[in-house]
PyMOL Python script that loads the backbone (N, CA, C, O; Angstrom):
from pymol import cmd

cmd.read_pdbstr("""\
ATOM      1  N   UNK A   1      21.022  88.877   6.451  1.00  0.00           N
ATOM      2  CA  UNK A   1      21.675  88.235   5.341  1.00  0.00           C
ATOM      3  C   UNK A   1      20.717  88.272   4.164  1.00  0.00           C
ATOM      4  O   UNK A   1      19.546  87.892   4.159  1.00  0.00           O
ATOM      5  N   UNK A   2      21.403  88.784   3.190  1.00  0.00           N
ATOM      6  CA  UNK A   2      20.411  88.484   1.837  1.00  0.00           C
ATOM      7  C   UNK A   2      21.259  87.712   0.978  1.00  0.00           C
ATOM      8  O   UNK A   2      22.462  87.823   0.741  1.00  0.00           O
ATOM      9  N   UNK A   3      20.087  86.618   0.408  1.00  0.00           N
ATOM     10  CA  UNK A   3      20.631  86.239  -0.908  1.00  0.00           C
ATOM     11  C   UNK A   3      19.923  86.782  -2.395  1.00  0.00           C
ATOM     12  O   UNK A   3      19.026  87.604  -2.208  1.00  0.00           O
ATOM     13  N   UNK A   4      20.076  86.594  -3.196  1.00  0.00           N
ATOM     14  CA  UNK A   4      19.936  87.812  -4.280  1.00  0.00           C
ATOM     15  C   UNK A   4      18.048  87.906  -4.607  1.00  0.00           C
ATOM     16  O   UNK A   4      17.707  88.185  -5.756  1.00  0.00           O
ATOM     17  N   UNK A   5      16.963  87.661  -3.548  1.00  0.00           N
ATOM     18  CA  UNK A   5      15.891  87.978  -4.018  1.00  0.00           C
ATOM     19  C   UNK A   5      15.511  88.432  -2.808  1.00  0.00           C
ATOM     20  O   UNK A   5      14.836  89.449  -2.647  1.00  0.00           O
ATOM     21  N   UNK A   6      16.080  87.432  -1.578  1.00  0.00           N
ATOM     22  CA  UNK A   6      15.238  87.869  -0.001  1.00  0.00           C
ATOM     23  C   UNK A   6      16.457  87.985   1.454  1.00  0.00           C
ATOM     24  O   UNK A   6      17.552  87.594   1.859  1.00  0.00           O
ATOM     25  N   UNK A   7      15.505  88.664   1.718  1.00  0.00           N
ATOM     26  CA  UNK A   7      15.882  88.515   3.016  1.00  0.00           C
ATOM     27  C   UNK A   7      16.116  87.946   4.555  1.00  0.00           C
ATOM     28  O   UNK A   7      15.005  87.655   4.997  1.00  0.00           O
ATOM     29  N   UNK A   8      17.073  87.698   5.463  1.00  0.00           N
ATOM     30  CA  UNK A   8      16.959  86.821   6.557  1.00  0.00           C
ATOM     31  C   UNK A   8      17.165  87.202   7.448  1.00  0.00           C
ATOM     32  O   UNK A   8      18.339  87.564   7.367  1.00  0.00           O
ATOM     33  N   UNK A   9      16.747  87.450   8.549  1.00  0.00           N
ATOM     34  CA  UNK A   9      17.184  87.790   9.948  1.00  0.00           C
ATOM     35  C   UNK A   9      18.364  86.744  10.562  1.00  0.00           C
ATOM     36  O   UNK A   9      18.324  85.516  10.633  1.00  0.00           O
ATOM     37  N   UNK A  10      19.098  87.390  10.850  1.00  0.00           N
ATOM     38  CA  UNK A  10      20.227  86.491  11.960  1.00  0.00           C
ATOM     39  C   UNK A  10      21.310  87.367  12.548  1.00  0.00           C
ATOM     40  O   UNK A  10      21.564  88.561  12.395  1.00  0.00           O
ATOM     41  N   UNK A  11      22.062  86.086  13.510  1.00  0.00           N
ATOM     42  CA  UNK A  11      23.413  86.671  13.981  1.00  0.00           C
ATOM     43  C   UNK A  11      24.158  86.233  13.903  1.00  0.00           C
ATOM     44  O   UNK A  11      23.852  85.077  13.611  1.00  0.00           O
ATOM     45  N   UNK A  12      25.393  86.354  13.977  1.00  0.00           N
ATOM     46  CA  UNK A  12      26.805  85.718  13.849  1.00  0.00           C
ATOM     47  C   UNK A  12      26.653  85.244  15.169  1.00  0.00           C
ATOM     48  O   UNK A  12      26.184  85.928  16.079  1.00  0.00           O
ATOM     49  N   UNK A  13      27.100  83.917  15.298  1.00  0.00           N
ATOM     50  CA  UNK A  13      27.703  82.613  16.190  1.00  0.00           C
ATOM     51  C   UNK A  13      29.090  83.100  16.345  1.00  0.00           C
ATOM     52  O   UNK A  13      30.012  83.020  15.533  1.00  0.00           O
ATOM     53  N   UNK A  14      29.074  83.858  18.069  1.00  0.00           N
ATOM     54  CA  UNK A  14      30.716  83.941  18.153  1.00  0.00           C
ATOM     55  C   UNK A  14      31.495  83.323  19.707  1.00  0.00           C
ATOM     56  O   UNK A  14      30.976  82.910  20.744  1.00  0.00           O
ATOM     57  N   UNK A  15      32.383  83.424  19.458  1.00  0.00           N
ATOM     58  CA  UNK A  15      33.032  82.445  20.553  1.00  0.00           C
ATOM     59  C   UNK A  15      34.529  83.584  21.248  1.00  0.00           C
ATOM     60  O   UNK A  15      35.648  83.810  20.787  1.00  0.00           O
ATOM     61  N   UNK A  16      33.772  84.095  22.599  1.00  0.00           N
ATOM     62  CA  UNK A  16      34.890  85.131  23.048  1.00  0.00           C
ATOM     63  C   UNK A  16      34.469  86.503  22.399  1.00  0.00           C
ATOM     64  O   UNK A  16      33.271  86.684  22.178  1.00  0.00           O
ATOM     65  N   UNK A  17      35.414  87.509  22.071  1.00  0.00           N
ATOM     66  CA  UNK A  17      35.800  88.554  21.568  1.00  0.00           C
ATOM     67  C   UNK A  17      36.014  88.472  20.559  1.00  0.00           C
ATOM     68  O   UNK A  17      36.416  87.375  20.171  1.00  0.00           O
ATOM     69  N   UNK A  18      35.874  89.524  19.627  1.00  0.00           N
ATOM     70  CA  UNK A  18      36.093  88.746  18.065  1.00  0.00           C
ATOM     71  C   UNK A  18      36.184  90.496  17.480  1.00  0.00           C
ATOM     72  O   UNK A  18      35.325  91.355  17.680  1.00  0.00           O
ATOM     73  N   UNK A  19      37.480  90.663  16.727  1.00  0.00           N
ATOM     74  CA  UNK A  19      37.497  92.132  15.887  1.00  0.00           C
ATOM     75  C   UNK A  19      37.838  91.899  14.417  1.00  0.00           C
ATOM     76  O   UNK A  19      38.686  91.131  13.962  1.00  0.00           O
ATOM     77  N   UNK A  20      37.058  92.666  13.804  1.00  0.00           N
ATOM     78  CA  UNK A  20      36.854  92.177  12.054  1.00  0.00           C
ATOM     79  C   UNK A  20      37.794  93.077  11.894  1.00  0.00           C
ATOM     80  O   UNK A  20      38.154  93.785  12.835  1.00  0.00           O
ATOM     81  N   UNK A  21      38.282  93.164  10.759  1.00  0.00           N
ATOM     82  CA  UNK A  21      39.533  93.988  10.016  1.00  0.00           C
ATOM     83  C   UNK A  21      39.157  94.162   8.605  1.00  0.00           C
ATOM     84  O   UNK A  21      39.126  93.129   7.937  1.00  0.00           O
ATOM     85  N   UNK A  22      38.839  95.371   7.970  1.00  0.00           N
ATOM     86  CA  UNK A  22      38.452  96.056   6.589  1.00  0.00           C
ATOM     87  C   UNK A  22      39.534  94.983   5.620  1.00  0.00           C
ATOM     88  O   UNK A  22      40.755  95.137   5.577  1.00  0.00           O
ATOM     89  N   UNK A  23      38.979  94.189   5.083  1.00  0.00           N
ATOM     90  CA  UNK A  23      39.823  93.422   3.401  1.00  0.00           C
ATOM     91  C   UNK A  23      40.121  92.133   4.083  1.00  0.00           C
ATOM     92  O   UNK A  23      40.994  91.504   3.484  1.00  0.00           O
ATOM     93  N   UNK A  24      39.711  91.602   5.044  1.00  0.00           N
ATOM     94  CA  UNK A  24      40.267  90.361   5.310  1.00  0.00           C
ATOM     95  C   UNK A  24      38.755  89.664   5.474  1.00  0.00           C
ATOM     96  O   UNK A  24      37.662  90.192   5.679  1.00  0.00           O
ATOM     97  N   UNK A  25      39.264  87.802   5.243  1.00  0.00           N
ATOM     98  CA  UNK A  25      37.952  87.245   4.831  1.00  0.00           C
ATOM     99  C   UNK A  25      38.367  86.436   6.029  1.00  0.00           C
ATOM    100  O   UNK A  25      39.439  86.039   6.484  1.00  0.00           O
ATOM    101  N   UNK A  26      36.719  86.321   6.462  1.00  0.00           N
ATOM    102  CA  UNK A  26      36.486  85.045   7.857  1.00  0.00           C
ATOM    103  C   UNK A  26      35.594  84.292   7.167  1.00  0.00           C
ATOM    104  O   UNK A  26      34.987  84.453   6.108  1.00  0.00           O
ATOM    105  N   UNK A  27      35.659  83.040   8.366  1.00  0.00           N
ATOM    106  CA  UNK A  27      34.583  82.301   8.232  1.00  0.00           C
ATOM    107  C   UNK A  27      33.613  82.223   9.803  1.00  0.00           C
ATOM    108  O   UNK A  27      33.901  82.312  10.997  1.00  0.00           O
ATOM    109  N   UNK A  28      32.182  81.979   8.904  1.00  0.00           N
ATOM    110  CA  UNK A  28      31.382  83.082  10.317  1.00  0.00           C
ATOM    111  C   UNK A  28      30.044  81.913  10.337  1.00  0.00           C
ATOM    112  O   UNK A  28      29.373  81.608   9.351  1.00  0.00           O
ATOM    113  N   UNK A  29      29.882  81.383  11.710  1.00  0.00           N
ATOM    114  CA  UNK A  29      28.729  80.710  11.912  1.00  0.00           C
ATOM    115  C   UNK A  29      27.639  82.031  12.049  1.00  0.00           C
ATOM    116  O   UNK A  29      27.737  83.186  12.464  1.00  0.00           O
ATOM    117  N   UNK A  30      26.737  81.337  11.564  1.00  0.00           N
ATOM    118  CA  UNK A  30      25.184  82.325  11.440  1.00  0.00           C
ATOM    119  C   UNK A  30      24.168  81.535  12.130  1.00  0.00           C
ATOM    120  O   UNK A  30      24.144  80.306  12.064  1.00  0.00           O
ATOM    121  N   UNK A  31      23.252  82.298  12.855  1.00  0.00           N
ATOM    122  CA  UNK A  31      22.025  81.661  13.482  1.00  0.00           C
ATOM    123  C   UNK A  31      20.994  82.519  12.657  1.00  0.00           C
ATOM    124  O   UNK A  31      21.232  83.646  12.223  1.00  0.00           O
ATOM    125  N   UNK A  32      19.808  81.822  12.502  1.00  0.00           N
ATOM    126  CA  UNK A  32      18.912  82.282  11.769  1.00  0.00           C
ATOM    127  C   UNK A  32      17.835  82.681  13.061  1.00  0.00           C
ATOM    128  O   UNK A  32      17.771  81.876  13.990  1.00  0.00           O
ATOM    129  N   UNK A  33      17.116  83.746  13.102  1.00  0.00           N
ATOM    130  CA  UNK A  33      15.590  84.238  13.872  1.00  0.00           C
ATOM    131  C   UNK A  33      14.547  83.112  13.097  1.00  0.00           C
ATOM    132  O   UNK A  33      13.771  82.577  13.889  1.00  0.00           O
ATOM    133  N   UNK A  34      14.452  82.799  12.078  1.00  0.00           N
ATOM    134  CA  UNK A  34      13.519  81.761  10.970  1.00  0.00           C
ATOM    135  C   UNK A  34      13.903  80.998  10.604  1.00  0.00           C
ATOM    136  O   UNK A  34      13.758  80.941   9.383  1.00  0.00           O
ATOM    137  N   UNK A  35      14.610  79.911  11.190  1.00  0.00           N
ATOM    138  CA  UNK A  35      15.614  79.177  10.371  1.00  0.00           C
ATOM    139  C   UNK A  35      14.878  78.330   9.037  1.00  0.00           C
ATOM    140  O   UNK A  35      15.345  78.255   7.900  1.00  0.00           O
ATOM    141  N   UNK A  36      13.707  77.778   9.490  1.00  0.00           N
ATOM    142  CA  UNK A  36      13.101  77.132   8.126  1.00  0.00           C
ATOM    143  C   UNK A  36      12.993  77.753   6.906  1.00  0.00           C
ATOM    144  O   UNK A  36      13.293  77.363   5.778  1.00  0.00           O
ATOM    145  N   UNK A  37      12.506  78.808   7.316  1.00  0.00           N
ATOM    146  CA  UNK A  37      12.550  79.970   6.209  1.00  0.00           C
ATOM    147  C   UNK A  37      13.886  80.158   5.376  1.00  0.00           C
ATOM    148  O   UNK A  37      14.080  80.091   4.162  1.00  0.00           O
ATOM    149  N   UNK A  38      14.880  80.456   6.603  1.00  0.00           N
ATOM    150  CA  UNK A  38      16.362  80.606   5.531  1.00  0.00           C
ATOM    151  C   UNK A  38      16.769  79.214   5.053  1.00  0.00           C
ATOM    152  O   UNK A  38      17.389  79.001   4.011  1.00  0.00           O
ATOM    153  N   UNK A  39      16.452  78.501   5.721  1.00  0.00           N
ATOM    154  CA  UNK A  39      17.186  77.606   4.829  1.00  0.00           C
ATOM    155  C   UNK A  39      16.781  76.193   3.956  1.00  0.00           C
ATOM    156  O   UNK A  39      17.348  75.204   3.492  1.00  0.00           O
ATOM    157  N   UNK A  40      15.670  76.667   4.033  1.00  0.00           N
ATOM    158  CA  UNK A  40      14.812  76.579   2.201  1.00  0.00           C
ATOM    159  C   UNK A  40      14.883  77.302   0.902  1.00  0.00           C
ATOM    160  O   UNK A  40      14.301  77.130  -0.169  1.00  0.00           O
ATOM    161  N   UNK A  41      15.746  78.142   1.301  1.00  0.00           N
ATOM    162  CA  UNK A  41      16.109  79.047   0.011  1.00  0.00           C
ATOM    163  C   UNK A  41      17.717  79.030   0.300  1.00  0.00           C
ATOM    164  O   UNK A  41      18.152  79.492  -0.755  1.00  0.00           O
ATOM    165  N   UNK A  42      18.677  78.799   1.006  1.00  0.00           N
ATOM    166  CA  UNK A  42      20.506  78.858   0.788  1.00  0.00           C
ATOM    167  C   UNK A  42      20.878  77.422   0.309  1.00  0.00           C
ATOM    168  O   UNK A  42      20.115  76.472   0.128  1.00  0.00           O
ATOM    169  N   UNK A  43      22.210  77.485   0.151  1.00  0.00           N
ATOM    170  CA  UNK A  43      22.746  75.907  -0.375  1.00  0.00           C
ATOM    171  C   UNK A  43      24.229  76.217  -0.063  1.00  0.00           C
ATOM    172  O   UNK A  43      24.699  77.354  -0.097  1.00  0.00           O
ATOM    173  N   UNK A  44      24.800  75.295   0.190  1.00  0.00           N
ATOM    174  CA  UNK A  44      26.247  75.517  -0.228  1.00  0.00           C
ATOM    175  C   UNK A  44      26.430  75.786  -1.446  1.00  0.00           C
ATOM    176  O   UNK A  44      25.953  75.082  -2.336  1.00  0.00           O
ATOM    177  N   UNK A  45      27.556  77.447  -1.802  1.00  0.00           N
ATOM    178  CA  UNK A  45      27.708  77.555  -2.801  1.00  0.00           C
ATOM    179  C   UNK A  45      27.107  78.685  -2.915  1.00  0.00           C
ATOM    180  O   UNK A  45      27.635  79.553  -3.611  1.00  0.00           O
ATOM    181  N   UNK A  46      25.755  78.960  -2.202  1.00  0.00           N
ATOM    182  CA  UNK A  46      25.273  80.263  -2.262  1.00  0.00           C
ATOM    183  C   UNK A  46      25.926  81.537  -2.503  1.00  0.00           C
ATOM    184  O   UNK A  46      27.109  81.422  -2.184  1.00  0.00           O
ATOM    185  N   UNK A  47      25.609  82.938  -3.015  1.00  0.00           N
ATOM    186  CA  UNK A  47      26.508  84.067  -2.523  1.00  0.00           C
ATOM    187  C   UNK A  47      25.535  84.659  -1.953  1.00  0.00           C
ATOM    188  O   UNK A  47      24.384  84.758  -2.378  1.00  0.00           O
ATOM    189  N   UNK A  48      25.950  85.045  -1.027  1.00  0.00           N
ATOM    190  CA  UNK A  48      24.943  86.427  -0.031  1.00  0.00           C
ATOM    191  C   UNK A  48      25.649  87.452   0.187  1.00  0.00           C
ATOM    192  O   UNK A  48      26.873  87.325   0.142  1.00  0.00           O
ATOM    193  N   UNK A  49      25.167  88.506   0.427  1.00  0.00           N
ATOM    194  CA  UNK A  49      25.389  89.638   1.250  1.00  0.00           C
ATOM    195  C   UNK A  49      24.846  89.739   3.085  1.00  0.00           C
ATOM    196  O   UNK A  49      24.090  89.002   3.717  1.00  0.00           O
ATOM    197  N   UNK A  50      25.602  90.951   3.500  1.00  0.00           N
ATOM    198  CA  UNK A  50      25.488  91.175   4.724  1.00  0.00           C
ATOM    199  C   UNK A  50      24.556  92.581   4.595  1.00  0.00           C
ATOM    200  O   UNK A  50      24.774  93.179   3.542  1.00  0.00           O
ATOM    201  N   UNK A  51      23.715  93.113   5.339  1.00  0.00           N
ATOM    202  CA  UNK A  51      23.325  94.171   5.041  1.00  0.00           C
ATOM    203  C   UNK A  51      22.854  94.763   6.354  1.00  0.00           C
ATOM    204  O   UNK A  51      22.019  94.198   7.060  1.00  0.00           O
ATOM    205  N   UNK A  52      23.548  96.190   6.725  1.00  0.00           N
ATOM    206  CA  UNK A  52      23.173  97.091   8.168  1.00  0.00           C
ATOM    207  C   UNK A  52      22.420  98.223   7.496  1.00  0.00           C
ATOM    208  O   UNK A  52      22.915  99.343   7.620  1.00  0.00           O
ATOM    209  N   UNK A  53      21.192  98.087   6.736  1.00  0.00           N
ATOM    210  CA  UNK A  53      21.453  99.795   6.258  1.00  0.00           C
ATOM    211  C   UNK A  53      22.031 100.188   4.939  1.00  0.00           C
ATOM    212  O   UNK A  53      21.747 101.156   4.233  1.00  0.00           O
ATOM    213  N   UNK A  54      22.822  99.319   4.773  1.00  0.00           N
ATOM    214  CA  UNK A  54      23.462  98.904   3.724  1.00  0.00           C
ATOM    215  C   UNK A  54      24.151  97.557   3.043  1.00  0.00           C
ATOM    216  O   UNK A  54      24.115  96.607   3.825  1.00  0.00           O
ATOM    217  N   UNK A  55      24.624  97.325   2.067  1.00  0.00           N
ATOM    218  CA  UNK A  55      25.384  95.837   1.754  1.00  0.00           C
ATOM    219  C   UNK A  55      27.009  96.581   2.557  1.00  0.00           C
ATOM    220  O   UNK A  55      27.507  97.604   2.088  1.00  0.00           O
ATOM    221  N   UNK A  56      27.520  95.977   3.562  1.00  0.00           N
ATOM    222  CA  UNK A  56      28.721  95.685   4.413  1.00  0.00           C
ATOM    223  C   UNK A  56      29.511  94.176   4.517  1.00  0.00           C
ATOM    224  O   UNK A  56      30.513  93.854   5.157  1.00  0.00           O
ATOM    225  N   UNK A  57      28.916  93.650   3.907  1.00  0.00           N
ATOM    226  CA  UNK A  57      29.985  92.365   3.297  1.00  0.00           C
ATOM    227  C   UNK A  57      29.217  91.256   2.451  1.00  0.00           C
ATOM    228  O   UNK A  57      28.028  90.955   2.551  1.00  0.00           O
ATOM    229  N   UNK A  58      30.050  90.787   1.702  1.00  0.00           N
ATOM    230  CA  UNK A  58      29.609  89.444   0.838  1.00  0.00           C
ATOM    231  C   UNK A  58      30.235  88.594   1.324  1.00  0.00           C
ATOM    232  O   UNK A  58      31.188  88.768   2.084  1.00  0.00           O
ATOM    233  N   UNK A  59      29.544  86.958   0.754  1.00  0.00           N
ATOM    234  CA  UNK A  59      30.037  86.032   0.950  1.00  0.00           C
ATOM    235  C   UNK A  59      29.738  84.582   0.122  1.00  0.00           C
ATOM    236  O   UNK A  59      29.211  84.661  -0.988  1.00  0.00           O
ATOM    237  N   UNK A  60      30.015  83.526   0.572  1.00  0.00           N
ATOM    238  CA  UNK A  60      29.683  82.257   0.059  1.00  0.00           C
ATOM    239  C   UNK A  60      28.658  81.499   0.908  1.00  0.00           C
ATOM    240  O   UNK A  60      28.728  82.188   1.926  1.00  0.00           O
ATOM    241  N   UNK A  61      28.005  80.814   1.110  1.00  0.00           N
ATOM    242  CA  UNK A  61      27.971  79.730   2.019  1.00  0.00           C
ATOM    243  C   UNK A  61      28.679  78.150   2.037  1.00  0.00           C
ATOM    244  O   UNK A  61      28.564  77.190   1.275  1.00  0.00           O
ATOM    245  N   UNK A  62      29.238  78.315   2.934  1.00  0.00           N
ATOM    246  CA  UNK A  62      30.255  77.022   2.489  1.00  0.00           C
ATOM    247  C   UNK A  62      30.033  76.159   3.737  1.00  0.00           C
ATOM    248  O   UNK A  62      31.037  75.543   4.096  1.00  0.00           O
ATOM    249  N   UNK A  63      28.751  75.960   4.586  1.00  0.00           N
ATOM    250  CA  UNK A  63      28.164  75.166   5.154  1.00  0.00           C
ATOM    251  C   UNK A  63      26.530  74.742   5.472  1.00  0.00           C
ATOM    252  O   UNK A  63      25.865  75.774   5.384  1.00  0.00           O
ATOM    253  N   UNK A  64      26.074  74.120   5.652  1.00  0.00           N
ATOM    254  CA  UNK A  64      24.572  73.804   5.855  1.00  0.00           C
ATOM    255  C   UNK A  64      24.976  73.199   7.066  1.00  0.00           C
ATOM    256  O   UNK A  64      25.777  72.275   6.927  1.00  0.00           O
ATOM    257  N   UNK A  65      24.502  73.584   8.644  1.00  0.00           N
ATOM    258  CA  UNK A  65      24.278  72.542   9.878  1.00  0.00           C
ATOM    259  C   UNK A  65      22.661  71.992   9.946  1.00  0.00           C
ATOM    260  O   UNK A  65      21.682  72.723   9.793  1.00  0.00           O
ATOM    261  N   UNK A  66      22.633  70.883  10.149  1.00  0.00           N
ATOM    262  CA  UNK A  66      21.045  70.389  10.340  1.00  0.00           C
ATOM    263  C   UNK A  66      20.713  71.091  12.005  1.00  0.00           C
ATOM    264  O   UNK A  66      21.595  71.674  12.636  1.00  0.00           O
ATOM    265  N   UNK A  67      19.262  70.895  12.541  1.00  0.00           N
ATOM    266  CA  UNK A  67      18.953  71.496  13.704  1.00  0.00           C
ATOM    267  C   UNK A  67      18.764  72.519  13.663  1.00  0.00           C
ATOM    268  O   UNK A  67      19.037  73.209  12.681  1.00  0.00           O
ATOM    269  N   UNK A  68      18.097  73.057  14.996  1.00  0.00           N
ATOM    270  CA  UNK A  68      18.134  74.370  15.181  1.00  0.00           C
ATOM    271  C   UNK A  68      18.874  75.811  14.872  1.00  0.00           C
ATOM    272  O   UNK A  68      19.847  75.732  15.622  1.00  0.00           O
ATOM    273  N   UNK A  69      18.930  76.518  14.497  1.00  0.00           N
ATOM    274  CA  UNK A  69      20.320  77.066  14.427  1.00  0.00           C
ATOM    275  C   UNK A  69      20.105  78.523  15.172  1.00  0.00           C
ATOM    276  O   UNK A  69      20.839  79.466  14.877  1.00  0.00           O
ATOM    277  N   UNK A  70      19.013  78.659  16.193  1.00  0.00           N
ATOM    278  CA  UNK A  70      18.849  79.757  17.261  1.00  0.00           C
ATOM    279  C   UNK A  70      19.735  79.228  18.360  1.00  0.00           C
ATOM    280  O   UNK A  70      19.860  79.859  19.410  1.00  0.00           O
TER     281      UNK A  70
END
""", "prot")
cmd.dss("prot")
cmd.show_as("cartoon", "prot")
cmd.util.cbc("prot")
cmd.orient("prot")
């Protein structure tokens, strides 16, 4: 995940099987590899990107969970 200066290691939080579809918007729990790190720099409200290699999706952040988030 990047937000517009750095970078974050993580994964999507998923539950079952799960198939994305090109133009449609989810909402996606994230676990951070650093969580202190990421989330001293996001906020609700944030915009980020997704990035494999490339930017492959944008987004908002439209939650903060306290705790761990590995």
């Amino acid at each position: 995940m990047m937000d517009d200066k750095k970078g974050f290691d993580c994964r999507f939080v998923l539950e079952g099987f799960t198939t994305f579809e090109l133009g449609k918007e989810y909402e996606i729990a994230v676990g951070f590899l650093n969580p202190e790190i990421a989330l001293e720099n996001l906020y609700e409200g944030k915009r980020i990107s997704l990035w494999e290699g490339k930017k492959i999706a944008v987004g908002v952040v439209k939650e903060i969970l306290g705790g761990s988030q590995n």
